[in-house]
C-alpha positions in Angstrom: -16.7 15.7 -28.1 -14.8 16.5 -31.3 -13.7 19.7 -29.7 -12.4 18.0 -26.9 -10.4 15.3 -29.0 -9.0 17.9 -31.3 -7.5 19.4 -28.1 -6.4 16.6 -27.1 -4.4 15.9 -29.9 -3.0 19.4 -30.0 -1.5 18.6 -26.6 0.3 15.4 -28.3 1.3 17.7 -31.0 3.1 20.0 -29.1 4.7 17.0 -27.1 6.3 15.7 -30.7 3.9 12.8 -30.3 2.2 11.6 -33.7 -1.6 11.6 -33.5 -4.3 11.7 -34.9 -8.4 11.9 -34.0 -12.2 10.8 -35.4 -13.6 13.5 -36.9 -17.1 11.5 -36.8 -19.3 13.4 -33.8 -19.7 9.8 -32.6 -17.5 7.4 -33.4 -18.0 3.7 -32.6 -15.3 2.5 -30.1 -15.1 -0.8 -32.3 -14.4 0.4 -35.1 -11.9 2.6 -34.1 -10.4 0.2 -32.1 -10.6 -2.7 -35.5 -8.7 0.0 -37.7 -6.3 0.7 -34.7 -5.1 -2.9 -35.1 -5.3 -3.3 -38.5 -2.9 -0.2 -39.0 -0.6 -1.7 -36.0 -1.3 1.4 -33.9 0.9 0.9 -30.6 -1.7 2.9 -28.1 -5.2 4.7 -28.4 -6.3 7.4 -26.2 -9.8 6.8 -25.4 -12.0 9.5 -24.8 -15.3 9.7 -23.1 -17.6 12.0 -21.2 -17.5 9.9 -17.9 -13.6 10.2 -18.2 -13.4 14.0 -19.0 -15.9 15.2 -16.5 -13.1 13.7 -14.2 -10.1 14.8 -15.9 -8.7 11.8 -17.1 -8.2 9.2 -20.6 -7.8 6.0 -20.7 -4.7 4.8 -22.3 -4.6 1.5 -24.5 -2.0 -0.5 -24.9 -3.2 -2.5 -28.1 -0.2 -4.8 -28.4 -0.3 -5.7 -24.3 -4.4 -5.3 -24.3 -3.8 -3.4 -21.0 -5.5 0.3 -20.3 -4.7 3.1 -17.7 -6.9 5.8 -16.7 -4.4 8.7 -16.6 -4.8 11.8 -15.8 -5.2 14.5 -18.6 -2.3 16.8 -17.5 -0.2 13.5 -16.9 -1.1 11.9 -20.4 2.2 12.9 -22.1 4.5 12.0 -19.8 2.6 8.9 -19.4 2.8 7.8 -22.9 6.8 8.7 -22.9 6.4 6.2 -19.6 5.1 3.5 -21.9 7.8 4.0 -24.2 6.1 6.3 -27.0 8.7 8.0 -29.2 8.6 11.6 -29.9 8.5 12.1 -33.4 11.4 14.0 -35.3 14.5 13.0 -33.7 16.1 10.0 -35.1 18.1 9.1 -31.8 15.4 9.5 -29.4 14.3 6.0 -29.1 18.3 4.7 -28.5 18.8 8.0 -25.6 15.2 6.6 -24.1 16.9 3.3 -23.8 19.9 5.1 -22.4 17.7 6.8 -19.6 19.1 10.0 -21.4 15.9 11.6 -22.5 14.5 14.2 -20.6 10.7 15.2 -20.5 11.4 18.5 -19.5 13.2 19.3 -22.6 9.4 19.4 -24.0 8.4 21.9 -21.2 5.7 19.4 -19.8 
């Protein structure tokens, strides 16, 4: 599974999307979710063998305690949906407001 998270985050990476992965083989979904909230992460992207044998994530939302199964090829522009901030461009949060960013200046 650590294969399949580290790709996973490669594909935020390349998006300009901060993230970050377990590197334990089987991390404990409470845990991770505990120091999610304690750090005041905004979203987790959950991975699990049920979800990738059908293509798909699920999205939390910790500070609306919502989740989306989305899937994988959407997860970017899903997370730019839900108002996540591409990292490295200090106006980008004001031009999303705007309506003036545009996904497909990240060739997504």
């Amino acid at each position: 599974m650590t294969v399949e998270c580290m790709k996973i985050a490669q594909r935020l990476w390349d998006a300009n999307i901060s993230a970050e992965f377990s590197q334990k083989e089987n991390p404990k979904l409470k845990f991770e979710l505990r120091d999610a909230l304690d750090r005041v992460i905004p979203f987790m992207v959950i991975v699990g063998e049920s979800e990738l044998a059908e293509g798909k994530v699920l999205v939390k939302d910790l500070a609306a305690a919502k989740e989306d199964k989305v899937l994988l090829d959407e997860l970017v522009e899903a997370l730019f949906k839900k108002g996540v901030v591409p990292v490295g461009c200090e106006f980008a949060a004001e031009m999303a407001k705007e309506g003036k960013y545009c996904l497909s200046s990240l060739n997504i």
